[in-house]
VOGU-3710 file (C-alpha; in Angstrom, 3 decimals, decimal comma):
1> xxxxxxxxxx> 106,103/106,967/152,005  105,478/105,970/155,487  102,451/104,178/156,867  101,219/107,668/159,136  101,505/109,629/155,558  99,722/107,115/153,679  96,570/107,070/156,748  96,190/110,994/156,724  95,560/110,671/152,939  93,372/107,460/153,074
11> xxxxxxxxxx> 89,712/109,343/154,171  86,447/107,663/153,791  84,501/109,563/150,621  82,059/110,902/151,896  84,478/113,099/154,338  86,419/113,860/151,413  83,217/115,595/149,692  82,188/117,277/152,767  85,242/119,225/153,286  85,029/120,509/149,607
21> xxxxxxxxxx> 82,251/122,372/148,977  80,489/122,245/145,052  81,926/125,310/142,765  78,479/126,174/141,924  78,348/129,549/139,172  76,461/132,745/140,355  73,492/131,959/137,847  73,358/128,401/139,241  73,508/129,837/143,249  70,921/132,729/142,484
31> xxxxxxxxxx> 68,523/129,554/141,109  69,523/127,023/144,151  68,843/130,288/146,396  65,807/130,957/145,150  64,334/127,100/145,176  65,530/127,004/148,702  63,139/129,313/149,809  60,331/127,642/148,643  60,444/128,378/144,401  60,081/125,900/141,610
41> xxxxxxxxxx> 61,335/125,034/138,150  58,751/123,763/136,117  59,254/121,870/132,611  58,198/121,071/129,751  58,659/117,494/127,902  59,269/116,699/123,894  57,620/114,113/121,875  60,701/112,252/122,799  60,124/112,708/126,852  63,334/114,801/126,894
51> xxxxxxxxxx> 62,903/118,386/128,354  63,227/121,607/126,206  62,111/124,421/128,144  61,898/125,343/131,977  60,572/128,005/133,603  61,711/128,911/137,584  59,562/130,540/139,838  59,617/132,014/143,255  57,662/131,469/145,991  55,803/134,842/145,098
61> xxxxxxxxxx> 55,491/133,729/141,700  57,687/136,023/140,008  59,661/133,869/136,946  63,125/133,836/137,527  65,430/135,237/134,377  68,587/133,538/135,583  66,857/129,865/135,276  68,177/128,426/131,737  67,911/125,128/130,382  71,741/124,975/130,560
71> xxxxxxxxxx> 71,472/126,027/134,179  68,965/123,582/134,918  70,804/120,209/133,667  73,963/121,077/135,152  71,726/121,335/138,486  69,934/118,088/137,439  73,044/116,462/136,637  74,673/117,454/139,965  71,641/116,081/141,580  70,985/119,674/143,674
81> xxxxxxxxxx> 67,049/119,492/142,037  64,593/116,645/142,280  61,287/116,236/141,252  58,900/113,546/143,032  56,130/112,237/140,252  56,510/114,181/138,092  56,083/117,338/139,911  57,988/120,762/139,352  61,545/120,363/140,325  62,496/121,902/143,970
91> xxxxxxxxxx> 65,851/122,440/145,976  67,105/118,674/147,150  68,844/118,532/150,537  72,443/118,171/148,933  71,034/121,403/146,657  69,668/123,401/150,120  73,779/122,258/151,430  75,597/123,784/148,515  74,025/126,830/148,603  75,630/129,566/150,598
101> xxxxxx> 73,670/131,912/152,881  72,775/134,619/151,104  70,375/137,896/152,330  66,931/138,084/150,328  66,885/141,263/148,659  63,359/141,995/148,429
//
């Protein structure tokens, strides 16, 4: 391998992760859609301080089926929702980012 090969392949990380875009599921893009425009995800602590149940809603209030604990901790874990002291959870900037454009079906 040549030294030109071996530059084209050396890029600095973060380039690397901005030319490849998250796979994000359709449950976890309707959620990340729906944050983005101004919903929330709030939750509910154990005993333990570990959450068990969440509950999404829109900006008009409406709860949001698609929201799942599963769907939530992948988002958490993925760091595309944060929550500041202990607030709800909203869309983070890298969150608002990996969400595609969609049309609002109202």
């Amino acid at each position: 391998m040549n030294a030109h090969a071996t530059a084209e392949r050396s890029f600095p990380c973060d380039l690397i992760k901005s030319r490849h875009p998250l796979n994000i599921s359709k449950h976890e893009q309707r959620v990340l859609h729906e944050l983005a425009l101004g919903g929330s995800i709030h939750h509910e602590r154990g005993e333990n301080g570990k959450i068990y149940a969440v509950t999404c809603f829109t900006r008009a209030g409406h709860v949001l089926a698609d929201c799942t604990l599963d769907v939530f901790l992948r988002l958490r874990k993925r760091r595309l929702i944060r929550s500041q002291n202990g607030q709800p959870y909203r869309a983070s900037a890298k969150g608002i980012k990996a969400v595609r454009a969609q049309l609002n079906q109202r």
